[in-house]
C-alpha positions in Angstrom: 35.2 -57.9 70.8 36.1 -60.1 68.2 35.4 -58.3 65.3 36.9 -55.3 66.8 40.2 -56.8 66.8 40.2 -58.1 63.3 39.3 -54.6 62.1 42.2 -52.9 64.3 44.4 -55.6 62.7 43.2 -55.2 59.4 43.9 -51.3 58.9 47.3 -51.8 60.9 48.3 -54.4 58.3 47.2 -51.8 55.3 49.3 -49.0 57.1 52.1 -51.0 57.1 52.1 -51.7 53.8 51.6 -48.5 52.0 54.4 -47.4 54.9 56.8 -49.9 53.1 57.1 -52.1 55.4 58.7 -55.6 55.0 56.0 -57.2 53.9 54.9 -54.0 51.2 56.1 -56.3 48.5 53.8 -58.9 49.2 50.9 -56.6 48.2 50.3 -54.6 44.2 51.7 -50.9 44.9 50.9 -48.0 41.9 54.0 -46.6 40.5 52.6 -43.3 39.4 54.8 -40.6 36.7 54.7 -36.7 37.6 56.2 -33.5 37.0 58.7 -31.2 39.4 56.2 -28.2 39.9 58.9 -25.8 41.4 62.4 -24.4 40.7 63.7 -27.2 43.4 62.3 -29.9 45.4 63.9 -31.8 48.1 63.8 -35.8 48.6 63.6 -36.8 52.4 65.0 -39.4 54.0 61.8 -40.7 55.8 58.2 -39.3 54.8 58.9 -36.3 57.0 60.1 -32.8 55.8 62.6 -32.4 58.9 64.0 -35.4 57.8 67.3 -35.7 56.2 67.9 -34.2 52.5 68.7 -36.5 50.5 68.4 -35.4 46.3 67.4 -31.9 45.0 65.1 -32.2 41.8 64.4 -29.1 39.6 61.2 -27.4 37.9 60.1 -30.0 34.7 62.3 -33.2 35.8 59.8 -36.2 35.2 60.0 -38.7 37.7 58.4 -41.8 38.7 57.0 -42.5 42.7 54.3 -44.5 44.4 51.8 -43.7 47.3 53.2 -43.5 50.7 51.6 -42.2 53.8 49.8 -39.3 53.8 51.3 -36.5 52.2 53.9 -38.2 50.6 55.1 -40.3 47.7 58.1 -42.8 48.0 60.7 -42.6 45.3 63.3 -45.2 44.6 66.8 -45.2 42.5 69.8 -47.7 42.6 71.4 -45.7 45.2 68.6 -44.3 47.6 65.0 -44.9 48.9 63.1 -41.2 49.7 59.8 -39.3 49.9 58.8 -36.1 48.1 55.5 -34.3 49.0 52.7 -34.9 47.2 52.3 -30.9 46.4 55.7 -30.4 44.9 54.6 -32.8 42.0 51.9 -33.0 39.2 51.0 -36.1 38.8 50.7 -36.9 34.8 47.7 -38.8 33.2 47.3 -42.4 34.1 46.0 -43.3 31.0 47.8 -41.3 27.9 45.6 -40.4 24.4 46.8 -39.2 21.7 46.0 -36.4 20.5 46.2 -34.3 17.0 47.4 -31.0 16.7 48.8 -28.4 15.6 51.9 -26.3 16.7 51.3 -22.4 17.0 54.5 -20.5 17.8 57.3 -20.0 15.3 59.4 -22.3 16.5 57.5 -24.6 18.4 60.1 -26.0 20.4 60.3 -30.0 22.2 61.7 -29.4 25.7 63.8 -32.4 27.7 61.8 -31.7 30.6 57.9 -30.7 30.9 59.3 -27.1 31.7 59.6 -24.2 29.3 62.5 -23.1 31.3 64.3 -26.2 30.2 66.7 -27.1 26.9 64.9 -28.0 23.3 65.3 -31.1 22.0 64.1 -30.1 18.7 62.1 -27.3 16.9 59.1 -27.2 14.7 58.0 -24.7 12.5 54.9 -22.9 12.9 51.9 -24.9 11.7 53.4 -28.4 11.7 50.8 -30.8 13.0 51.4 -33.7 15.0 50.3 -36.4 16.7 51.4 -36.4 20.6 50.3 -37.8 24.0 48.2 -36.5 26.9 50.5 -35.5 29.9 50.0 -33.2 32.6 47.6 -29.8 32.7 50.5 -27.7 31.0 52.3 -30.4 28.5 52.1 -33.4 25.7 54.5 -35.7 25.8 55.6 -36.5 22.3 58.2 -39.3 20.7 60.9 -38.8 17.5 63.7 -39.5 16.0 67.2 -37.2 16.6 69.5 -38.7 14.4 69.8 -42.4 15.5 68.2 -41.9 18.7 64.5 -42.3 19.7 63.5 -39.3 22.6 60.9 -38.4 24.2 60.4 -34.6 24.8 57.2 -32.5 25.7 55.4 -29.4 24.5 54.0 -26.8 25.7 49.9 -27.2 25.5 49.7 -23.3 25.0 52.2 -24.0 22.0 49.1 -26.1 20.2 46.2 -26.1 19.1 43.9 -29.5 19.1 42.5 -30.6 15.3 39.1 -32.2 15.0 38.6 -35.3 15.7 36.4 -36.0 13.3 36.4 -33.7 10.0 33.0 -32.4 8.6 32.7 -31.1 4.9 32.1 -27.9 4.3 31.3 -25.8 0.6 32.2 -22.2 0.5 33.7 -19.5 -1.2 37.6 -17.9 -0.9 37.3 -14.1 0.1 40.6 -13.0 -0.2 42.4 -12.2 -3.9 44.3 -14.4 -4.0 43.4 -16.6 -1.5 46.3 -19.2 0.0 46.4 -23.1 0.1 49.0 -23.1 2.9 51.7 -26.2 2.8 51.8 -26.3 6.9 48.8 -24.5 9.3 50.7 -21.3 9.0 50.4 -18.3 7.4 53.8 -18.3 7.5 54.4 -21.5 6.0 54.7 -21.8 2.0 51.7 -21.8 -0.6 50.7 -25.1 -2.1 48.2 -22.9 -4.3 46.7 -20.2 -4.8 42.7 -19.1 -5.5 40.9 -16.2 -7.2 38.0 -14.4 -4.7 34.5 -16.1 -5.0 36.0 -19.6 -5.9 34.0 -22.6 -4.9 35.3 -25.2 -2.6 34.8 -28.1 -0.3 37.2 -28.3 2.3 37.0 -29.9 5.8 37.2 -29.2 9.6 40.5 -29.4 11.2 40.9 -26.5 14.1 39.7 -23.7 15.7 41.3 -21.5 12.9 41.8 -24.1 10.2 40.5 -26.4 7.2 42.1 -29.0 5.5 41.7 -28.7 1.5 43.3 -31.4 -1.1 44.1 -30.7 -4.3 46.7 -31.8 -7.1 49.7 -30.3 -7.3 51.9 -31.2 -9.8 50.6 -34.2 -10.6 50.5 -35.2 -6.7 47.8 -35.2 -4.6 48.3 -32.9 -1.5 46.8 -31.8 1.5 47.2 -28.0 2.1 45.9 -25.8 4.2 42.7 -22.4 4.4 43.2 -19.9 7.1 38.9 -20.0 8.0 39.3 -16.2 7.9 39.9 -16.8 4.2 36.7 -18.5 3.6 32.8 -18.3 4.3 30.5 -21.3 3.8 27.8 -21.2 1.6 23.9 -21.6 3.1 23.3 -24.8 3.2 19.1 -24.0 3.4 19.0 -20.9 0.3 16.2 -19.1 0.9 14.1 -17.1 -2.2 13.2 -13.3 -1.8 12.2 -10.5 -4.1 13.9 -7.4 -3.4 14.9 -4.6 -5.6 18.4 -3.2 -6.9 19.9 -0.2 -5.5 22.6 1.2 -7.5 22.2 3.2 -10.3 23.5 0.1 -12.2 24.0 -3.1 -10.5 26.4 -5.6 -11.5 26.3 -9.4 -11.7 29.0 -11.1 -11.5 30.2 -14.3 -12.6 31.9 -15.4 -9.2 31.0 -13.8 -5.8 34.0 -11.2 -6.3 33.8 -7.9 -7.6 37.0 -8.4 -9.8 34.9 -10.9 -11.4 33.8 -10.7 -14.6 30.5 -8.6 -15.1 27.5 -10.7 -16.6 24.6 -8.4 -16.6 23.6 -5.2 -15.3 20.0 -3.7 -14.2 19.0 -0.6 -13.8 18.2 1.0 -10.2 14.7 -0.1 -8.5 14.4 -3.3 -10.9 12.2 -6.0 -8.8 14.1 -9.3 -9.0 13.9 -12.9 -7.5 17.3 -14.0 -6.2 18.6 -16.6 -3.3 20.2 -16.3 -0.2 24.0 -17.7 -0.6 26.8 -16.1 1.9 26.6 -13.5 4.3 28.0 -11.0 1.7 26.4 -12.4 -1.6 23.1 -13.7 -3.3 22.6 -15.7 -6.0 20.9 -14.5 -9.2 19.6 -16.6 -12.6 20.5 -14.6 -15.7 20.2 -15.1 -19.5 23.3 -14.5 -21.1 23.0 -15.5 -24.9 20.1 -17.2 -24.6 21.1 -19.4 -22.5 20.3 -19.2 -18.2 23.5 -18.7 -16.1 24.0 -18.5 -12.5 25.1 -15.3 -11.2 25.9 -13.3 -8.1 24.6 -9.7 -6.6 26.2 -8.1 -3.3 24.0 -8.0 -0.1 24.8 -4.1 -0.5 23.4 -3.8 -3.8 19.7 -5.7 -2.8 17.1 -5.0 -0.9 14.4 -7.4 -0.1 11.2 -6.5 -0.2 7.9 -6.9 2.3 7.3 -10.2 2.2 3.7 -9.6 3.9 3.0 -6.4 2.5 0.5 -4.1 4.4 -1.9 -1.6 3.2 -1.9 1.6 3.7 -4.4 4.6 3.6 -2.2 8.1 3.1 -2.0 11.0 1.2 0.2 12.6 -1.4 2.6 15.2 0.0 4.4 16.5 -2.6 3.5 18.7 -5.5 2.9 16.5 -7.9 3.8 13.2 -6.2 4.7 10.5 -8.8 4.1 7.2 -9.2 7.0 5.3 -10.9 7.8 2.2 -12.8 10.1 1.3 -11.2 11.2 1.7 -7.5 14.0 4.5 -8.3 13.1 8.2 -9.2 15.3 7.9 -12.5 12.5 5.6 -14.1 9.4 7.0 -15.9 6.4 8.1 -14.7 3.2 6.1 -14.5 0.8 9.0 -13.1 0.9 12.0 -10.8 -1.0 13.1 -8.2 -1.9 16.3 -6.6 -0.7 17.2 -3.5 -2.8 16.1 -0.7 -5.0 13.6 -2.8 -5.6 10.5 -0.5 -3.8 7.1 -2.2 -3.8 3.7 -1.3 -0.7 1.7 -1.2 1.1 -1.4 0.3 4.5 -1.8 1.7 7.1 -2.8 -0.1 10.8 -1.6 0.9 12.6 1.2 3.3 12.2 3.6 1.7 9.1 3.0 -1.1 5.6 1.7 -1.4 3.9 0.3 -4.4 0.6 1.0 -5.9 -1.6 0.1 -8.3 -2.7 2.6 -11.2 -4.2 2.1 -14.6 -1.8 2.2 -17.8 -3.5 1.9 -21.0 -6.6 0.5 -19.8 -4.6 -2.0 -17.8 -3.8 -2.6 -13.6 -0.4 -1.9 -13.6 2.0 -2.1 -10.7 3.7 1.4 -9.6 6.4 2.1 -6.7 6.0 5.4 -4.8 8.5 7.1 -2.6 8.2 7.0 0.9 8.8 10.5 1.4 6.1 11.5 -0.7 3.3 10.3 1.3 2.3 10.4 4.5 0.0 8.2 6.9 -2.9 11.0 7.6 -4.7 13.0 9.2 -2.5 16.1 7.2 -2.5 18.9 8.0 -1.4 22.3 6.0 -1.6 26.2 6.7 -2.2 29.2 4.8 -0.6 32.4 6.1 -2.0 36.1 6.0 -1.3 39.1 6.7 -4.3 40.2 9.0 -4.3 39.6 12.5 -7.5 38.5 14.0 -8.7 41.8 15.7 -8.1 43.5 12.1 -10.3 40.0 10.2 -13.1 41.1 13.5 -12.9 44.8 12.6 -13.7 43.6 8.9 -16.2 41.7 9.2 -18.1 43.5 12.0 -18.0 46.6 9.6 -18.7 45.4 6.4 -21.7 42.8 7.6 -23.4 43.3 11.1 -26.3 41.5 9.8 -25.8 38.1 11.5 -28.0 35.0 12.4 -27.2 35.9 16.3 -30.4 35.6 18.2 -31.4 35.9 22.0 -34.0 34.1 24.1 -36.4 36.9 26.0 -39.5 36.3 28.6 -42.0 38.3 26.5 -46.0 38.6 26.2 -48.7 38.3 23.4 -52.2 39.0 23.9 -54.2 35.8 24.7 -56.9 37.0 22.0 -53.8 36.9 19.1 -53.7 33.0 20.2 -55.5 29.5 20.1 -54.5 26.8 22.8 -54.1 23.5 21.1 -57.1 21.2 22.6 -56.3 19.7 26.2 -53.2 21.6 26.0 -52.6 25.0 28.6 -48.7 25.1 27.5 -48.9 25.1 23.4 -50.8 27.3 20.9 -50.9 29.0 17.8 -51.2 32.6 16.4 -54.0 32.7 14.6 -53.9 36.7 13.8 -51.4 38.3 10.4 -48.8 39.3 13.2 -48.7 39.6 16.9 -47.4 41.8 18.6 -44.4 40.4 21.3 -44.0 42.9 24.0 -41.1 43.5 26.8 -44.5 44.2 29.0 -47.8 43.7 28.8 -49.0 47.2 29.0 -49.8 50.1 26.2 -47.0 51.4 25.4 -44.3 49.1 26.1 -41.2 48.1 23.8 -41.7 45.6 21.1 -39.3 43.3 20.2 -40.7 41.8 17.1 -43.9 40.3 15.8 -45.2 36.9 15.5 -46.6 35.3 11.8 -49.9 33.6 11.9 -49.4 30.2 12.0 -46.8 30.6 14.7 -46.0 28.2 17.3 -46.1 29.2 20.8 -44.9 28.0 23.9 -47.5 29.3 26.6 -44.9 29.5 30.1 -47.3 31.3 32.4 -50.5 33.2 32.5 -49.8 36.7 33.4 -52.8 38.3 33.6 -56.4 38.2 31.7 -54.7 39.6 28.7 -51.6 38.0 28.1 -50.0 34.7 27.8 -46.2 35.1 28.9 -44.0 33.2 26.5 -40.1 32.2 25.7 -39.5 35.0 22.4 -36.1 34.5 20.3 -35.1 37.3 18.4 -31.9 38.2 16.0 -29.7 40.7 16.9 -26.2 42.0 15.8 -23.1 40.6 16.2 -20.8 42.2 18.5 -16.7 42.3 17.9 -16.5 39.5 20.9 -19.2 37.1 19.4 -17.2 37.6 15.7 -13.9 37.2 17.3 -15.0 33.6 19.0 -15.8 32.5 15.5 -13.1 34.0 13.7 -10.2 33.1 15.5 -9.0 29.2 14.7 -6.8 29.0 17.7 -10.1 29.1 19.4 -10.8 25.3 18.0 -8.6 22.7 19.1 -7.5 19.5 17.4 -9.2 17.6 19.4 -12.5 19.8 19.1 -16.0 19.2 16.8 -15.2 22.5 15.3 -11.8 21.9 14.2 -13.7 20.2 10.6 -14.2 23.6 9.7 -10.6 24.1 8.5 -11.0 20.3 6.8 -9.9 20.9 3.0 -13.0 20.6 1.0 -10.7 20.4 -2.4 -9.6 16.9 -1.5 -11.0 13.5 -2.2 -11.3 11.9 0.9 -10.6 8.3 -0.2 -13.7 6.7 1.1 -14.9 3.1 -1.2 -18.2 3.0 -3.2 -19.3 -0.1 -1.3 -18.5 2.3 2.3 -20.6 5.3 0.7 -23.8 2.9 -0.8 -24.2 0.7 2.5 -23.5 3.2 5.7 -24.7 6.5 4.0 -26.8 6.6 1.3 -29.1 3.6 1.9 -32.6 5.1 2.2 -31.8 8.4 0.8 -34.1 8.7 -1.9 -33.0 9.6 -5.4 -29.2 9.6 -3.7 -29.7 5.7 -3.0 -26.5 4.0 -4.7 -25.0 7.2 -6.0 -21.6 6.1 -3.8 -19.1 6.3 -7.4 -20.9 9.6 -9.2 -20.1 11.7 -5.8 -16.5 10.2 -6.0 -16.0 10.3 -9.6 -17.4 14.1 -9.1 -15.1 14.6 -5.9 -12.1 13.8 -8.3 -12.8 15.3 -11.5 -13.6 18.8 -9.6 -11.4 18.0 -6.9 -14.1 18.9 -3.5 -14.6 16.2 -1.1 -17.2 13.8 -1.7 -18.5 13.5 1.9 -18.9 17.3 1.9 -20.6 17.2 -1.3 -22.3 14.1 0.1 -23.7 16.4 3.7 -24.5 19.4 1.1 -27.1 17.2 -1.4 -28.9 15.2 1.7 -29.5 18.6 3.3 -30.6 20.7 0.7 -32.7 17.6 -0.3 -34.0 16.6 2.9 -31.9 13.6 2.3 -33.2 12.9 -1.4 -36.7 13.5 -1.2 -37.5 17.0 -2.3 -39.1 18.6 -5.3 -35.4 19.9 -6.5 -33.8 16.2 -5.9 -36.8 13.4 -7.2 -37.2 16.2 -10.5 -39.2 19.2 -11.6 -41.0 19.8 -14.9 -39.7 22.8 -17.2 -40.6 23.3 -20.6 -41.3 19.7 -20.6 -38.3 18.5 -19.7 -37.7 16.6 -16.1 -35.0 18.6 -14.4 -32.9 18.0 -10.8 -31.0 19.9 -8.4 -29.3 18.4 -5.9 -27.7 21.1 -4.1 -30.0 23.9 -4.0 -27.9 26.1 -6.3 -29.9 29.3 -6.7 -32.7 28.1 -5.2 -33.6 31.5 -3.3 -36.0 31.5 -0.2 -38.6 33.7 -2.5 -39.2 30.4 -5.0 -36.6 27.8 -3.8 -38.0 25.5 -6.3 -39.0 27.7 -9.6 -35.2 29.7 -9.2 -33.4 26.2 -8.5 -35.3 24.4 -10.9 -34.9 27.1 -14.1 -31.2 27.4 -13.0 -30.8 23.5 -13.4 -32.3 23.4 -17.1 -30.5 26.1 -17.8 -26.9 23.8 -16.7 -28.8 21.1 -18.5 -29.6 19.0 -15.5 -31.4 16.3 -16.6 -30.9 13.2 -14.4 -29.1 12.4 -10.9 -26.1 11.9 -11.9 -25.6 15.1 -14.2 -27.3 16.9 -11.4 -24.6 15.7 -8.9 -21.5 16.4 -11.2 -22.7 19.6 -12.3 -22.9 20.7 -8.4 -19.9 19.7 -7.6 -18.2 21.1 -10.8 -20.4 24.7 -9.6 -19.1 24.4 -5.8 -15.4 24.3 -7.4 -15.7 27.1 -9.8 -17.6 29.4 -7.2 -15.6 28.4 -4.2 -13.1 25.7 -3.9 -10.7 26.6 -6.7 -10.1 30.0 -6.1 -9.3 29.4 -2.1 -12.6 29.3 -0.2 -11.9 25.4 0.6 -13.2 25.0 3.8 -16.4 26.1 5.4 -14.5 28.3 7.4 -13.3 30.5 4.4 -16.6 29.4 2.4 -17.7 31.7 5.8 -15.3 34.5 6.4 -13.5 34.4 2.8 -10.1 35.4 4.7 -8.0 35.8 0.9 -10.7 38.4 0.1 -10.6 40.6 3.8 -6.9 40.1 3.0 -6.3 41.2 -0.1 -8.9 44.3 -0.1 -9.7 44.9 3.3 -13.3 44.6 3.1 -16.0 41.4 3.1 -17.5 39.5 -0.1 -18.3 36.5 -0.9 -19.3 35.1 1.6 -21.7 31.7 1.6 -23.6 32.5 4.6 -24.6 35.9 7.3 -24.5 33.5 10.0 -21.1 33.8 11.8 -21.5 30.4 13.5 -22.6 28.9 10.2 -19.4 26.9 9.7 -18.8 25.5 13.1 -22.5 24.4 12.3 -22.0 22.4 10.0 -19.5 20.6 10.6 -21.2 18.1 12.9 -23.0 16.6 9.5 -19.3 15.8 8.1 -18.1 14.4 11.4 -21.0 12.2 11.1 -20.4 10.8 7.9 -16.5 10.5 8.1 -17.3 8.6 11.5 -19.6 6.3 9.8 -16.6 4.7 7.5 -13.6 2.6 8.4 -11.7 3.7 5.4 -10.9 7.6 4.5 -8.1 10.3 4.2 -8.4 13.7 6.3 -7.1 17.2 5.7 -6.9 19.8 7.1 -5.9 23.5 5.8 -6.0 25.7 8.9 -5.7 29.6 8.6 -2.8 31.2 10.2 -3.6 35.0 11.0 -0.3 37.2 12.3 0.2 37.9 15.8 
C-alpha cells in the first residue's frame, strides 16, 4: 500500500511540474527553438485550443518554447505566458553543425524568417560557398555582417548544395575547348582561367557537380572552380591491349583532343599495343625523332583484339579469298585462296581473323576478312537446265545396261553340283556352266547360267533332280529405279547418301598426324602416306579422303599386285588407283599404263592418280560421285549420256559410305558440298 502511494505521488509531482506549476522552477525545464509551420498560428491562454487567443504568429517566425503537457509547448514573453500546439511548430536541431556549401539559385537569397515567403536580408550570387548551420528539415541558419550589424538569417536547403567534407584528389583531362576555371561554383560566375581540351590536371572533390582546382593567377594563388561535366578522370589501374587501327589513317595526337597537334599516323589494320586511359581515349608510345613520346588514339579509332584467340576450322568463300598483311583490305596481299579451300584461322577482331601462311620461306602472320570465310559444312549449287524426268529419259535411253539385279527361287540340277562335306545347305558347281531354271522341268525358262566354281546356297531339295536355290540375276533399269537415283531431292541433309554431292575438288583440311594414325595404319604400302595424299589433294585440287577411299579399294587397302609393285621391262612399277586396269588383265593393263606415266614408287604413284582423277574428271565438272555417275553438264549440254565412271546407277550412293567412314574417323576436317539443282 505503501509503495503505491509514493508512486501516485511521484507522477503527480512530475505532472505538476511540466504543467508549470509553482514549484516548476524548482526542477531543469528544456527551452526548445522551432519554426511557425503555417500561414498563422494562434497562442492559447491555457494548454487548450478553446482557450482564450492570445498572439497570432505567422509561417517562418522562429520562436523559442518549452514542454508542456501533452500536446502542447508553453511560450513566455515579458508581457504573456501561452501554449502553442506542438503540430503548428518544427522544432529546429538541438545540436547545430555546420555545414559547407554551396548556393545554387541566381540570387540565393538570406530570409529574416525560415520561410521563403518572407523578406531577404541579403543576396548571394549563384555559386558562392558558405559555411552555415543545421536548422530545421527545410532551412540553415546562417550569421553576417549588414553594414554594422551582425544578423542572423536562413536559407533555403533546396537553394544549396552540401561540399565534401573531406576532398579526394583526383587526375583527369578538360573535355571542353576551352575548358573554364570558374571564380565562384557557377557557370555563371567569372573565369579565373581558361584550358585547352585534353589538358592534364589534379583537382579535388568538393560537390555533387563540382571540383576545386588551384592555380596562380597573376602572381596569386587562387582557388577556382571545374564544372565535373568539364572533366573525366583518368584510369587509375591502365590496362595494356593490342588492338588494331580503323581509319584509313589514324591520328595521334599529342593531348587527348582532336585540335591537338597530330604526332604520327598509321595506316588502317596496323596491330598496335596501347593503354587504357579515359573512357574516350588511349594512350599510345610513339617515336617521334628518335626519341619515344607519349601519345593519344580515340576509343573510335581502336579496336582491341581477342585476347584468347580461338581456332577455327572454315573454308574460303570468296573467289579468290585473300589473305592480307594487314587487317584492312587496302594492304597487300600475302596469298590467295580458291574458293571453298578449307583454312585454318584464329580470332582476332569483329570483323577479321588471322592466319598463318608462308612468305619467303618464312611463318608469317596474315589477317583475313570475316566475310570471306565461313565456319563449314558449305554448301554450293550448280543449276541446269534439264528437269529430272528429262536427266531419267536420258539416261534410260542412252544406257539401260545397269548393275540392277533381282533375287529369284530357281533350280539346278543336283548332278551340276558338289555339297561341301557335312554340309546339306552349301555347294559348288563343279560343271563349265549350269543351267538356273524358273522350273525344274524340260523346257522351262532360263534365267542365266552358273560358272564352275560357283558358290551355291542349297534352300531345299525339290525333287531327285534338283537342288532349289536363291539365283540373283541383272536386269535393266527402269525410268522409276533411275529416277530414285537421279533425283538429289531424294537425299536429305541429314541422309548417308547426301556425300554424293560432297565436292571432290576440295581439300578437306584433315592433319598428317589425323590421316597416318586413324587411317592408314596397317594399310600396306599406304602406311604413313598421310602428307603425299594432301600434298596431292592440293596441288590437283581432289579431296584427299576421296583419293584416300579410291587407293585402299582398288588396293585391297595396300596390298595388291598394282599397289606393293609390278615388274615391266625391268623396272618396278605401282598403281594405286586402278587406272586402266580393265577386268580382262587388271594387272598387265594397269601395270603398262603406270610405266608408261612413269610410276615408279608410292609416292609418284599417288600424285600421278590424283593429278589423272583431276584431268579426267574433277576439273572439267564431274566433282562429285554423283556427276562422276550421271555426268549431268554432259546430258545437259548435248542431250545424250558419256562419260560416265560407272553402269551401275546406284554406284555413287555406294560409295559414299567409305568416305563417311573416314571423315568420321577424324576430329579435324572441312566439308563441301556442290548439290545439283535440276528445273522444276
Amino acid at each position: 500500500m505503501r509503495k503505491r502511494l509514493f508512486f501516485a505521488f511521484l507522477a503527480a509531482f512530475l505532472f505538476y511540474i511540466v504543467a508549470g506549476g509553482p514549484d516548476a522552477s524548482a526542477a531543469t525545464v528544456q527551452t526548445l527553438r522551432g519554426v511557425v509551420k503555417y500561414s498563422s498560428i494562434n497562442v492559447y491562454a491555457t494548454p487548450s485550443a478553446k482557450a482564450k487567443v492570445l498572439k497570432h504568429y505567422t509561417k517562418g517566425d522562429v520562436l523559442s518554447f518549452q514542454p508542456a503537457s501533452t500536446g502542447y509547448y508553453k511560450i513566455k514573453s515579458t508581457s504573456f505566458t501561452g501554449y502553442i500546439r506542438t503540430s503548428d511548430v518544427e522544432t529546429a536541431t538541438l545540436h547545430p553543425v555546420s555545414v559547407k556549401g554551396i548556393l545554387l539559385k541566381s540570387p540565393t537569397k538570406l530570409y529574416s524568417k525560415a520561410s521563403t515567403s518572407s523578406a531577404a536580408l541579403k543576396s548571394y550570387p549563384q555559386g558562392t560557398v558558405l559555411t552555415y548551420k543545421t536548422f530545421t528539415s527545410g532551412f540553415y541558419q546562417y550569421t553576417t555582417q549588414i553594414g554594422s550589424k551582425t544578423v542572423t538569417g536562413y536559407i533555403a536547403k533546396s537553394d544549396t548544395e552540401n561540399a565534401s567534407s573531406s576532398q579526394t584528389a583526383k587526375t583527369g583531362i578538360v573535355l571542353k575547348n576551352p575548358t573554364i576555371l570558374y571564380s565562384r561554383a557557377s557557370t555563371g560566375s567569372s573565369p579565373l582561367k581558361t584550358y585547352a581540351q585534353g589538358t592534364k590536371l589534379t583537382y579535388k572533390t568538393f560537390s555533387a557537380h563540382w571540383y576545386t582546382y588551384t592555380t596562380t593567377v597573376n602572381g596569386k594563388t587562387r582557388t577556382g572552380y571545374i564544372y565535373k561535366n568539364d572533366v573525366e578522370a583518368i584510369t587509375s589501374s591502365p590496362v595494356t591491349k593490342r588492338g588494331i587501327s580503323l581509319p584509313s589513317s589514324m591520328p595521334v595526337y599529342t593531348r587527348p583532343s582532336t585540335v591537338s597537334t597530330v604526332l604520327k599516323h598509321y595506316a588502317q589494320g596496323s596491330l598496335l599495343t596501347y593503354k587504357t586511359f579515359t573512357s574516350g581515349w588511349y594512350t599510345l608510345n610513339v617515336k617521334v625523332n628518335g626519341k619515344t613520346v607519349t601519345g593519344y588514339v580515340k576509343k573510335n579509332d581502336m579496336e582491341a583484339a581477342a585476347a584468347s584467340p580461338k581456332t577455327i576450322e572454315g573454308s574460303a568463300v570468296k573467289s579468290p579469298t585473300k589473305v592480307y598483311e594487314r587487317a584492312s583490305t587496302a594492304s597487300s596481299v600475302l596469298k590467295s585462296y580458291y574458293i571453298y579451300t578449307p583454312l585454318t584461322y584464329q580470332t582476332f577482331t569483329s570483323k577479321w581473323y588471322t592466319t598463318t601462311v608462308m612468305v619467303n620461306g618464312k611463318k608469317t602472320t596474315g589477317y583475313i576478312s570475316k566475310s570471306d570465310v565461313a565456319v563449314g559444312p558449305f554448301y554450293k549449287y550448280t543449276h541446269y537446265g534439264l528437269t529430272v524426268p528429262e536427266m531419267v529419259a536420258i539416261q534410260a535411253k542412252t544406257n539401260p545396261q545397269t548393275d540392277l539385279y533381282a533375287f529369284h527361287n530357281a533350280y539346278v540340277l543336283k548332278s551340276a553340283v558338289k555339297l561341301k562335306k557335312g554340309s546339306t545347305t552349301k555347294g559348288t558347281v563343279t560343271v563349265a556352266s549350269a543351267k538356273v531354271l524358273e522350273q525344274p522341268k524340260s523346257g522351262s525358262w532360263v534365267y542365266g547360267t552358273l560358272k564352275k566354281d560357283a558358290a551355291v546356297t542349297i534352300v531345299s531339295s525339290s525333287n531327285k533332280t534338283y537342288y532349289q536355290i536363291k539365283y540373283q540375276s541383272f536386269r535393266n533399269a527402269k525410268p522409276a529405279d533411275i529416277q530414285t537415283y537421279v533425283n538429289p531431292a531424294n537425299y536429305p541433309k541429314v541422309s548417308s547418301g547426301y556425300f554424293q554431292f560432297l565436292a571432290l575438288d576440295q581439300y578437306a583440311g584433315s592433319s598428317v598426324g589425323e590421316l597416318n594414325d586413324k587411317i592408314l595404319k596397317g594399310k600396306g604400302v599406304l602406311e604413313g602416306k598421310g602428307s603425299v595424299f594432301i600434298d596431292a589433294s592440293k596441288k590437283y585440287h581432289v579431296n584427299e579422303l576421296y583419293l584416300i577411299s579410291h587407293a585402299l579399294l582398288e588396293t585391297g587397302n595396300g596390298t595388291s599386285k598394282l599397289a606393293t609393285g609390278i615388274k615391266v621391262n625391268g623396272v618396278t612399277i605401282y598403281n594405286m588407283f586402278g587406272i586402266h586396269a580393265y577386268d580382262s588383265d587388271p594387272d598387265g593393263t594397269g601395270s603398262k599404263y603406270a610405266y608408261e606415266q612413269g610410276w615408279t614408287s608410292v609416292d609418284k604413284a599417288i600424285e600421278g592418280g590424283a593429278e589423272w582423277i583431276s584431268k579426267n574428271y574433277t576439273a572439267i565438272g564431274q566433282n562429285s560421285l554423283y556427276t562422276m555417275r550421271w555426268n549431268p553438264v554432259y546430258a545437259d549440254k548435248y542431250n545424250g549420256a558419256a562419260h560416265q565412271y560407272a553402269t551401275d546407277i546406284g554406284w555413287a550412293v555406294k560409295q559414299v559410305n567409305n568416305i563417311k567412314k573416314l571423315y568420321d574417323l577424324l576430329d579435324r576436317y572441312t566439308l563441301v558440298f556442290d548439290v545439283p539443282v535440276y528445273q522444276q
